[in-house]
py3Dmol code that shows the C-alpha trace and the ligand (Angstrom):
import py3Dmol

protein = """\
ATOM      1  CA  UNK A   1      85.529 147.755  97.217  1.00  0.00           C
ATOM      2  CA  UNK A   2      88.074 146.614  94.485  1.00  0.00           C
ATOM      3  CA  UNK A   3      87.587 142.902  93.079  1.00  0.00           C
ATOM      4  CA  UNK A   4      90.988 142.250  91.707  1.00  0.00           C
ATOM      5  CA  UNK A   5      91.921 139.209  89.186  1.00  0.00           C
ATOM      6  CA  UNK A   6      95.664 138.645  88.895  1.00  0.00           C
ATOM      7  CA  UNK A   7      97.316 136.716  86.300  1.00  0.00           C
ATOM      8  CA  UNK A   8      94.483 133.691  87.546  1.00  0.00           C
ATOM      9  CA  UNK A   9      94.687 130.942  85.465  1.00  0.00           C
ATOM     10  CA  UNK A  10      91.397 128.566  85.883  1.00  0.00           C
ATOM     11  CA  UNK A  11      91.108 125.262  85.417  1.00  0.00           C
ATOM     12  CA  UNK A  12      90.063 121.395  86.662  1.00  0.00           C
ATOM     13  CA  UNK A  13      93.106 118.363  87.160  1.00  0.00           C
ATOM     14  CA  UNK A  14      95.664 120.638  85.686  1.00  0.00           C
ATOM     15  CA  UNK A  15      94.020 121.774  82.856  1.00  0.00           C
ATOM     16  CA  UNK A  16      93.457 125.214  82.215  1.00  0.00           C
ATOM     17  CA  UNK A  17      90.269 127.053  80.825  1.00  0.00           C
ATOM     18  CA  UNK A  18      92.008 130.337  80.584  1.00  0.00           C
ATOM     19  CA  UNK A  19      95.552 132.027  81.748  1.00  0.00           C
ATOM     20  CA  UNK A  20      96.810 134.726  83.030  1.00  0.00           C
ATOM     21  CA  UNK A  21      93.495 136.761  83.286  1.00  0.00           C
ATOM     22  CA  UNK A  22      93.651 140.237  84.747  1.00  0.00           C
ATOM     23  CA  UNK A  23      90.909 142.319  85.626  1.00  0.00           C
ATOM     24  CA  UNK A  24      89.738 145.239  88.337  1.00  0.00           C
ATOM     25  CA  UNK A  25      86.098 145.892  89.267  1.00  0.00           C
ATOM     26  CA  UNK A  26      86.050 149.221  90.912  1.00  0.00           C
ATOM     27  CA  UNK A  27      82.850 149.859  93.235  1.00  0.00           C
ATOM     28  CA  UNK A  28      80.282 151.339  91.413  1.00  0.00           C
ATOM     29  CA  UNK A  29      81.201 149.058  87.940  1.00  0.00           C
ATOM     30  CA  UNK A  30      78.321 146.892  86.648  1.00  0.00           C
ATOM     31  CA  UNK A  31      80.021 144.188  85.105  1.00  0.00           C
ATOM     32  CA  UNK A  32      78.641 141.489  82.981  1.00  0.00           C
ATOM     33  CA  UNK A  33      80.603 137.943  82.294  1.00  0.00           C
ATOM     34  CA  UNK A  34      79.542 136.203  78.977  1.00  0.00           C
ATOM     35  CA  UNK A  35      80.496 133.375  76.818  1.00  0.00           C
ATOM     36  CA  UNK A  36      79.593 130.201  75.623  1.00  0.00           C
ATOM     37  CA  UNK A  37      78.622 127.107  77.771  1.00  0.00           C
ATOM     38  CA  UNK A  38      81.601 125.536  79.566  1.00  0.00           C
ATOM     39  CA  UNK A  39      83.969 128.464  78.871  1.00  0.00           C
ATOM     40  CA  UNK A  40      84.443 128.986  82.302  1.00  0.00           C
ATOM     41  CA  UNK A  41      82.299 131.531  83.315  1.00  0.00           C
ATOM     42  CA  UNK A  42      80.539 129.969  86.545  1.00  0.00           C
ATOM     43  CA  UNK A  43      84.540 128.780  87.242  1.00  0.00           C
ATOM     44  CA  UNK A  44      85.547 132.430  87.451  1.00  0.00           C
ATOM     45  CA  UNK A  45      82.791 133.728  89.682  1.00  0.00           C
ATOM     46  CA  UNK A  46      83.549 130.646  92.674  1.00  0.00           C
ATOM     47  CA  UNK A  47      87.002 131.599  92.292  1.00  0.00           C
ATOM     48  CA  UNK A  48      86.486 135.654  92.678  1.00  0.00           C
ATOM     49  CA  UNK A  49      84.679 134.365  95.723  1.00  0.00           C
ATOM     50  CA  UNK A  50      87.125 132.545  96.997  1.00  0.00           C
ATOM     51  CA  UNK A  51      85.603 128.922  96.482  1.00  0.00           C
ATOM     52  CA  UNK A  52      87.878 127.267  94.129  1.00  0.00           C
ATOM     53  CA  UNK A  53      91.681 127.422  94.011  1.00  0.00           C
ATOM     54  CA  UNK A  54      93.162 129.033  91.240  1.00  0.00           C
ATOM     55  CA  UNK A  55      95.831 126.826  89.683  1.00  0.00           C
ATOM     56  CA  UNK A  56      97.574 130.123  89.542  1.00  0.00           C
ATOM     57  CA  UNK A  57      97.682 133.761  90.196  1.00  0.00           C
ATOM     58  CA  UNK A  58      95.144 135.538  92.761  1.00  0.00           C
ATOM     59  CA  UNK A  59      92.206 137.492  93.558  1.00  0.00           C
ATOM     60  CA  UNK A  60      92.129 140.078  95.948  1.00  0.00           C
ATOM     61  CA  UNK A  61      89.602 142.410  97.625  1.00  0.00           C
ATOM     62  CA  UNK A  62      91.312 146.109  98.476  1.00  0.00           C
ATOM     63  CA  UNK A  63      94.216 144.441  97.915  1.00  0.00           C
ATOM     64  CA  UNK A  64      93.723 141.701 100.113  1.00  0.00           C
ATOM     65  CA  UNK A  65      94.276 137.964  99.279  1.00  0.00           C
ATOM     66  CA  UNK A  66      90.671 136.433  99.217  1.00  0.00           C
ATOM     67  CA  UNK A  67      92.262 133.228 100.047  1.00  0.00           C
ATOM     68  CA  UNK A  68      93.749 134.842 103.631  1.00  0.00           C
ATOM     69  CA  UNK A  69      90.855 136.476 104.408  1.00  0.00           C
ATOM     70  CA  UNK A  70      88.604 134.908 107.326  1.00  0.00           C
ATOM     71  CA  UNK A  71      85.175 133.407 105.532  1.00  0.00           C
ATOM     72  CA  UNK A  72      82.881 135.556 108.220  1.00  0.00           C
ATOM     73  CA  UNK A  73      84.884 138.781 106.632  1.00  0.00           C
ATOM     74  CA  UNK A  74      84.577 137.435 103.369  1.00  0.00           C
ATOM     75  CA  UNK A  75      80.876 136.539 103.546  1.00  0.00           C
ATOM     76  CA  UNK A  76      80.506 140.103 104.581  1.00  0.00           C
ATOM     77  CA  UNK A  77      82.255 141.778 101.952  1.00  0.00           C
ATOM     78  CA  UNK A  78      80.912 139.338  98.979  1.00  0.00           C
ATOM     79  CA  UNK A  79      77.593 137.841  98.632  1.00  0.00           C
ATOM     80  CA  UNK A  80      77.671 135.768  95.471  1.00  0.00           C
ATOM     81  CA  UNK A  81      74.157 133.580  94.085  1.00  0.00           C
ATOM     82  CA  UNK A  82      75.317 130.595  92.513  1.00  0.00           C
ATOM     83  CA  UNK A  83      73.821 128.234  90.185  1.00  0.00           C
ATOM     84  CA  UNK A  84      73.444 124.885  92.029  1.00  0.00           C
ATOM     85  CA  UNK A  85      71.616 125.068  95.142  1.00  0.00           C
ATOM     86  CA  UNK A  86      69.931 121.924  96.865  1.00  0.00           C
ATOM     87  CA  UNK A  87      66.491 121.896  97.946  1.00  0.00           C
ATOM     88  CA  UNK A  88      66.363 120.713 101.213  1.00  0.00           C
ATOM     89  CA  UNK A  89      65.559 124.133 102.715  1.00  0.00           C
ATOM     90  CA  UNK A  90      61.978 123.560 104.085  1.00  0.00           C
ATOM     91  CA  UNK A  91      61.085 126.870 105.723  1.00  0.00           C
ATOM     92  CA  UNK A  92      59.150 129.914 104.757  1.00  0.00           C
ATOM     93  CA  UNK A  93      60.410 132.552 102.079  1.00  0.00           C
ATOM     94  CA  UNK A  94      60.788 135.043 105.276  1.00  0.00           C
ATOM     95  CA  UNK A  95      63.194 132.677 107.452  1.00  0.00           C
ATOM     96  CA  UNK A  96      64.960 132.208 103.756  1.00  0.00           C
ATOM     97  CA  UNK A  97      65.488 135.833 103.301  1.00  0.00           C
ATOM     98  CA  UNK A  98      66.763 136.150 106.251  1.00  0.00           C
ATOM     99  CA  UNK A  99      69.676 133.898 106.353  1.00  0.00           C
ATOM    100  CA  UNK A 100      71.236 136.776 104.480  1.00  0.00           C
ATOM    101  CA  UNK A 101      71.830 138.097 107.609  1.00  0.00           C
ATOM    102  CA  UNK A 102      73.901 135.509 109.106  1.00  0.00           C
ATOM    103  CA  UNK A 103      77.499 136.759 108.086  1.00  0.00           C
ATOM    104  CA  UNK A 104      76.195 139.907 110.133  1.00  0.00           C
ATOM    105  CA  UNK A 105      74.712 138.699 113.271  1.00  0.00           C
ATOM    106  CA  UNK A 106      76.333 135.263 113.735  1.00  0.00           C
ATOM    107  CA  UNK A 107      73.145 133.514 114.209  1.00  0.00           C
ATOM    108  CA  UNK A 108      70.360 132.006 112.416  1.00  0.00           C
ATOM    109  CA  UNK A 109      68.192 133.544 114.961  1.00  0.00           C
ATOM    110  CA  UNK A 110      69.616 136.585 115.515  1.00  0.00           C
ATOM    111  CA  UNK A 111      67.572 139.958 114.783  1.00  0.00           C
ATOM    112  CA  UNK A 112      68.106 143.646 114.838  1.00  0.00           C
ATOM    113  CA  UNK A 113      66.656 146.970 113.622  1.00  0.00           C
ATOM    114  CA  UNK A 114      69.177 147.498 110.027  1.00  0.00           C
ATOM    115  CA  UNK A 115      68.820 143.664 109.286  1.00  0.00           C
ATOM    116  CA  UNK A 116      64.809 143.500 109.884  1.00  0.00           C
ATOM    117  CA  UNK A 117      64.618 146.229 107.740  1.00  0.00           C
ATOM    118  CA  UNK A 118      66.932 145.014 104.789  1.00  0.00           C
ATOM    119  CA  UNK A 119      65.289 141.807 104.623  1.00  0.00           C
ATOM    120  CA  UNK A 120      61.809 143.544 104.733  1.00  0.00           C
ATOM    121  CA  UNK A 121      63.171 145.943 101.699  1.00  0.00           C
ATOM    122  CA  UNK A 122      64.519 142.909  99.579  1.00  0.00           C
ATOM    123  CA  UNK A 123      61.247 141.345 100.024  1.00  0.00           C
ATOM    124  CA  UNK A 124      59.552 144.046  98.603  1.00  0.00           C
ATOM    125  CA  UNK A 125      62.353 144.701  95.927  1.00  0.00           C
ATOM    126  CA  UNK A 126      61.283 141.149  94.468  1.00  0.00           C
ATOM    127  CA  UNK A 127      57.812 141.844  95.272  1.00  0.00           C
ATOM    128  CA  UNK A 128      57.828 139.016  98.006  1.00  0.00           C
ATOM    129  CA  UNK A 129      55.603 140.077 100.400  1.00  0.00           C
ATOM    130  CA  UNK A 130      52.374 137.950  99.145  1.00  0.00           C
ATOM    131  CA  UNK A 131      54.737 135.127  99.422  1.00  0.00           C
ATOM    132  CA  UNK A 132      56.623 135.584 102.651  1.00  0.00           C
ATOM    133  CA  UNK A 133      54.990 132.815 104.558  1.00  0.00           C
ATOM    134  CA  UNK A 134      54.627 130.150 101.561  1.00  0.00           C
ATOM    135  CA  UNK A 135      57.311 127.528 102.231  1.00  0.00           C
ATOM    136  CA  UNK A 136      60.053 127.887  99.965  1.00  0.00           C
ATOM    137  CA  UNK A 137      59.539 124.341  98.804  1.00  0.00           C
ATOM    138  CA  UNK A 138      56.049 124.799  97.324  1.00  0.00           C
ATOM    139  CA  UNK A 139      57.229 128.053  94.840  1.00  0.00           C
ATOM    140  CA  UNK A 140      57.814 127.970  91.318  1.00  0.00           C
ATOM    141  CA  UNK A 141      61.376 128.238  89.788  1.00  0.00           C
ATOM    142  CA  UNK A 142      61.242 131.845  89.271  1.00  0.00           C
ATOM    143  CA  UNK A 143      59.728 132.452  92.577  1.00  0.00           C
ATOM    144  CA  UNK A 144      62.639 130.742  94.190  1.00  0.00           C
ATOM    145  CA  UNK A 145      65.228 132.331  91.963  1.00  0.00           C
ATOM    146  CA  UNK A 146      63.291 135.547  93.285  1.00  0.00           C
ATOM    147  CA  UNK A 147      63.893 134.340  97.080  1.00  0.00           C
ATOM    148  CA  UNK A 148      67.314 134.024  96.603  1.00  0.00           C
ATOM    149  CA  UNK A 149      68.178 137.278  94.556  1.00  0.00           C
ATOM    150  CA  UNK A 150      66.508 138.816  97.812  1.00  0.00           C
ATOM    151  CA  UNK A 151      68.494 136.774 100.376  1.00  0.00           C
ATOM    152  CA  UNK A 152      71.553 138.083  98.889  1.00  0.00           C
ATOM    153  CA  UNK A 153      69.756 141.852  98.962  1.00  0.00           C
ATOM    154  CA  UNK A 154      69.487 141.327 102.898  1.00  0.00           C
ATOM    155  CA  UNK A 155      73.068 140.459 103.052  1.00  0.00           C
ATOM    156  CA  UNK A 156      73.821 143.626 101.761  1.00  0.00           C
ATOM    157  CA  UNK A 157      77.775 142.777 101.110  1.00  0.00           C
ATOM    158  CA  UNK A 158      80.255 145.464  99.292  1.00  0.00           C
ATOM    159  CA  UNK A 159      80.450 142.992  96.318  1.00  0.00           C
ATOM    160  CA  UNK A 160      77.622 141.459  94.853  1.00  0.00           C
ATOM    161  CA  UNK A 161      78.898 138.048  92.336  1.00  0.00           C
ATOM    162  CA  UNK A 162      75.936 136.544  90.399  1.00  0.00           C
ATOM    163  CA  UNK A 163      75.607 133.542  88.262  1.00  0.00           C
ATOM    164  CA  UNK A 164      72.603 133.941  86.317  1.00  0.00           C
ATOM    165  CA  UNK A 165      70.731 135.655  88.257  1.00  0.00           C
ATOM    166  CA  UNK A 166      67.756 136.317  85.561  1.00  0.00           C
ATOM    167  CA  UNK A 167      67.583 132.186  85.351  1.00  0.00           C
ATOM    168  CA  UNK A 168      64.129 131.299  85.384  1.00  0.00           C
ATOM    169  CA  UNK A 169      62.031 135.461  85.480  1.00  0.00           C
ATOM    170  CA  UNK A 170      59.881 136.075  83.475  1.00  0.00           C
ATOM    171  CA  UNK A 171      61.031 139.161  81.436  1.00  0.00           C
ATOM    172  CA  UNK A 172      59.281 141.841  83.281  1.00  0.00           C
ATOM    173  CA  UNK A 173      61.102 140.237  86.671  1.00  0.00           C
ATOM    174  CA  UNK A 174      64.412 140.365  84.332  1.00  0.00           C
ATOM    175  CA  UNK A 175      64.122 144.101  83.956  1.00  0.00           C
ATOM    176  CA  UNK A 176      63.139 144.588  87.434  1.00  0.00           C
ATOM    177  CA  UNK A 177      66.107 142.504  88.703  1.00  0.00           C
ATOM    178  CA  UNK A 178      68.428 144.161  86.154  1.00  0.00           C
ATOM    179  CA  UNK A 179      67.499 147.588  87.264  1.00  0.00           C
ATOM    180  CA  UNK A 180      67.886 146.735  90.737  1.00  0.00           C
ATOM    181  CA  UNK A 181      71.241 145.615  90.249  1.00  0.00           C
ATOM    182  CA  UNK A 182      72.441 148.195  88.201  1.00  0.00           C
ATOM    183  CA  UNK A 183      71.373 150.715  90.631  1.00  0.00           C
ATOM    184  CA  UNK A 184      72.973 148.978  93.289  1.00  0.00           C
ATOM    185  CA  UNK A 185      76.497 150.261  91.456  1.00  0.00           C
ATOM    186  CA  UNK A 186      75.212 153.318  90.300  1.00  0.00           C
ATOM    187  CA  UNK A 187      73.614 154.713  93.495  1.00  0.00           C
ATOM    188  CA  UNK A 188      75.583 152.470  96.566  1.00  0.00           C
ATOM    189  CA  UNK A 189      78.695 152.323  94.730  1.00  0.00           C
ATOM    190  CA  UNK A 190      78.453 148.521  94.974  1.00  0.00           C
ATOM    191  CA  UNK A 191      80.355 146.388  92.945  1.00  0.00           C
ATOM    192  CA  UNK A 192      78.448 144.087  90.931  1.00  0.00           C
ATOM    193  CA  UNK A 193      79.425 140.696  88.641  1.00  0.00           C
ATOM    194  CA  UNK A 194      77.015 138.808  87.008  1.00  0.00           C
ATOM    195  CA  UNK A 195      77.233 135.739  84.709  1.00  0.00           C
ATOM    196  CA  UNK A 196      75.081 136.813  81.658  1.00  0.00           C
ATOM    197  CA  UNK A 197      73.358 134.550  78.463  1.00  0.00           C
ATOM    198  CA  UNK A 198      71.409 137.637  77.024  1.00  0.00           C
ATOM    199  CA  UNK A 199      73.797 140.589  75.719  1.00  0.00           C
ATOM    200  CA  UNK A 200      70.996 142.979  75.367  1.00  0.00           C
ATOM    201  CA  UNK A 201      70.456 142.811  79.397  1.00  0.00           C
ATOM    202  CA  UNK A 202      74.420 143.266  79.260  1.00  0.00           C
ATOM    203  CA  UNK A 203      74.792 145.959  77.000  1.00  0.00           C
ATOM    204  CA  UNK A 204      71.457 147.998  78.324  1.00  0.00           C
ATOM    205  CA  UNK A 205      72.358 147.653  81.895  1.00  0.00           C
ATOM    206  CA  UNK A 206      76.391 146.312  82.395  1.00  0.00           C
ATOM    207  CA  UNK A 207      79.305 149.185  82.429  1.00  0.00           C
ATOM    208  CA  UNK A 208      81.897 146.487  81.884  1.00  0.00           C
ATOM    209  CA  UNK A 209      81.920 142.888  80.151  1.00  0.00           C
ATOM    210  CA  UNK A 210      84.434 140.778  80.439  1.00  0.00           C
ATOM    211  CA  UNK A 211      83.943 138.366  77.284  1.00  0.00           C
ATOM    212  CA  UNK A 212      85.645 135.096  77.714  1.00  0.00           C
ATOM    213  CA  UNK A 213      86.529 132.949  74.495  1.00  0.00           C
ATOM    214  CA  UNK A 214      86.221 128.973  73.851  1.00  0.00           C
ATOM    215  CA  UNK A 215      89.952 129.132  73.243  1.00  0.00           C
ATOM    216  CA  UNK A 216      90.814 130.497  76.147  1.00  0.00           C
ATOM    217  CA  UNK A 217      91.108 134.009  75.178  1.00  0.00           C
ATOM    218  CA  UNK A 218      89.538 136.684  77.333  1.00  0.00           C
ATOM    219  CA  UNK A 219      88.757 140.415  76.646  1.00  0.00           C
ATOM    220  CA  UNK A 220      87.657 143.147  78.869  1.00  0.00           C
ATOM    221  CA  UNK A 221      86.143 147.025  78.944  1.00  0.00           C
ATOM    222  CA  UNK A 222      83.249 149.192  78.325  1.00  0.00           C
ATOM    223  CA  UNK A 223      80.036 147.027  77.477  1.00  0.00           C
ATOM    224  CA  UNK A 224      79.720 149.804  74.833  1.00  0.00           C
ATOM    225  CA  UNK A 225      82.629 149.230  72.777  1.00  0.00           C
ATOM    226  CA  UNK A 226      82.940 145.364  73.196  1.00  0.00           C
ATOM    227  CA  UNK A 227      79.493 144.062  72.495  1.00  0.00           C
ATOM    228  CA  UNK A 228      79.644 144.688  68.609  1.00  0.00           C
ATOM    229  CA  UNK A 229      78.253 141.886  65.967  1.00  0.00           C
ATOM    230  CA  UNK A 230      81.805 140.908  65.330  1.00  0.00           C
ATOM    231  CA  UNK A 231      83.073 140.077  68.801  1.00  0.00           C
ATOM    232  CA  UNK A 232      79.471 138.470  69.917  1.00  0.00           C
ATOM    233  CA  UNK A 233      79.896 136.541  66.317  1.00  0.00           C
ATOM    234  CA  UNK A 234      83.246 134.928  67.621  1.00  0.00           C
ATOM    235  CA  UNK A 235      82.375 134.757  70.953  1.00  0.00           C
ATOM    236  CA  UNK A 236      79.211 132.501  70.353  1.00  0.00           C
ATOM    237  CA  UNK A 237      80.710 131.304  67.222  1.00  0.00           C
ATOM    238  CA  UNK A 238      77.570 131.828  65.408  1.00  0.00           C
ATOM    239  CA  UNK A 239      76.299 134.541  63.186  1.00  0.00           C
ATOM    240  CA  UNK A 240      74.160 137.220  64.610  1.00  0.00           C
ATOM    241  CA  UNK A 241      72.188 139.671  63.034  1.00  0.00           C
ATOM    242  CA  UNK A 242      71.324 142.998  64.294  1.00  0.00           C
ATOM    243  CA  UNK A 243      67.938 144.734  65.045  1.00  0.00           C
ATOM    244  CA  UNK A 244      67.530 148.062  65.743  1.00  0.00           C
ATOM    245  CA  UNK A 245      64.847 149.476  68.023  1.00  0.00           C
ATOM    246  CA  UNK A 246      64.072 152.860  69.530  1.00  0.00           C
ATOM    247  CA  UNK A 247      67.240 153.388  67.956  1.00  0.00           C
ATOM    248  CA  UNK A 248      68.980 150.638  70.321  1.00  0.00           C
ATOM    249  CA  UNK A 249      70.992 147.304  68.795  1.00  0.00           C
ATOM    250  CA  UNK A 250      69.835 144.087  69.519  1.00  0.00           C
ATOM    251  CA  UNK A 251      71.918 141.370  68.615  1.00  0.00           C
ATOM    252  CA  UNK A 252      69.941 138.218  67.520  1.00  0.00           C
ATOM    253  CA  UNK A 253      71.647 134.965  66.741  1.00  0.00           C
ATOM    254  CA  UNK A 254      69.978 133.614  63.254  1.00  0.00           C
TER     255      UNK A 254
END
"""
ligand_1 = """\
31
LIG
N 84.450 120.128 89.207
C 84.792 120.061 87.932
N 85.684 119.107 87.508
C 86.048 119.026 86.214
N 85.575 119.834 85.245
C 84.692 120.787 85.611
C 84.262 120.940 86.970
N 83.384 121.973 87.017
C 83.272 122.427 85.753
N 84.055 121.714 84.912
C 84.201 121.928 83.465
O 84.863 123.200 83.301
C 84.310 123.877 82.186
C 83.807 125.242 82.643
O 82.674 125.058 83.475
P 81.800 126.294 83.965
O 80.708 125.746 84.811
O 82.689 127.312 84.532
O 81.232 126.820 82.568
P 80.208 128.011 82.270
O 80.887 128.939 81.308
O 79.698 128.615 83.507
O 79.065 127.218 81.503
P 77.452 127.396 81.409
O 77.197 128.575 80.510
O 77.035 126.114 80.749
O 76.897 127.548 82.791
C 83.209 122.997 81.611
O 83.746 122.291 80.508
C 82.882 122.038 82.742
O 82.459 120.788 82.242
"""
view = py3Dmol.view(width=600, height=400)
view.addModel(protein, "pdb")
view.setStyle({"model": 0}, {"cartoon": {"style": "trace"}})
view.addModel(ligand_1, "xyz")
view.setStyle({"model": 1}, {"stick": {}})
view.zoomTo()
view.show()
């Protein structure tokens, strides 16, 4: 489905972070969001799902107002990780995982056959099963940042919004979960957001970017043409120097 942004301006007691931003994620887009801290990029992703108000403009799903939309719809359509999350959760990894399906069967208990089996799949996609009957409370961070990447696998939605979702994986689980989430676009025709720090993981595995500036600027489009020394140099506001390997460009901040 379509993830619209139209003419949103963001922004806390008035103030705006950015105005007037327009974008479209199409299904089957990979798109990354970077910038530097505090310019707004966690702000964006709770408003494309609907959890802040925009102090103007609007963001729509086909079309549709994500604002008007019921939240059982909406937490059907998008399934967004966010970056705060409290710990008070104090059952297993498996009764974790499977809270993705509550949008779908309107019960913490529920079961059936297609949700059994996604939550068994995103367990094994994060290579969960050893861990499925630990309590959730007794992993390490980038176990629990694996949990969660695979609740929101069992939810399955159309729209996938991320906010760092490599926070705390080691690199080889970085690649893994980058892979999986690109695929999810490429192959399900998903549409997929993510809040990014590292630009390689962006320009390796993102179609899109959408860069967002300190000054309120924004620019979006192919990952391809947009992550070059002199926009990441602006963008960071530091200088960055670039390496090349297997004949790829890494961009590394000196
Ligand atoms: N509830 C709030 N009230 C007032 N200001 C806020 C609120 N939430 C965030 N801000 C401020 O808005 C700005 C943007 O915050 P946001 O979390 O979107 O940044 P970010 O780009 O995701 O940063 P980071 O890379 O550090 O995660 C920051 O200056 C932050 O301090």
């Amino acid at each position: 489905m379509t993830l619209s942004a139209e003419n949103l301006t963001l922004g806390y007691s008035g103030k705006s972070l950015y105005q007037n931003l327009n974008v479209t994620m199409l299904p089957g887009e990979c798109w990354g969001i970077l910038g530097r801290n505090g310019c707004g990029k966690s702000t964006l992703l709770h408003a494309l799902g609907g959890l802040i108000k925009p102090l103007s403009g609007s963001v729509s799903i086909q079309g549709n107002p994500v604002a008007s939309l019921p939240r059982i719809t909406l937490a059907q359509t998008m399934g967004l990780l966010l970056q705060e999350e409290s710990s008070l959760f104090s059952g297993t990894v498996l009764d974790y995982v499977r809270f993705g399906r509550f949008p779908h069967n309107g019960s913490l208990a529920g079961r059936d056959e297609l949700g059994e089996a996604l939550v068994q799949n995103a367990l094994e996609q994060m290579e969960l099963n050893a861990l499925a009957l630990r309590l959730v409370g007794t992993l390490s961070g980038g176990e629990r940042q694996r949990v969660r990447i695979a609740m929101l696998l069992a939810q399955s939605p159309v729209i996938y919004g991320l906010d760092e979702p490599l926070l705390h994986l080691d690199i080889c689980h970085q690649a893994t979960a980058m892979k999986l989430l690109r695929d999810l676009a490429a192959t399900q025709r998903k549409t997929v957001v993510m809040v990014l720090h590292d630009t390689l993981w962006a320009s390796r595995y993102c179609d899109n970017v959408l860069l967002l500036y300190e000054n309120g600027n924004a620019l979006s489009g192919a990952a391809k043409d947009l992550l070059s020394k002199d926009n990441l140099e602006e963008l960071y506001g530091c200088k960055m120097q670039a390496l090349i390997i297997d004949k790829e460009v890494h961009y590394v901040p000196y």
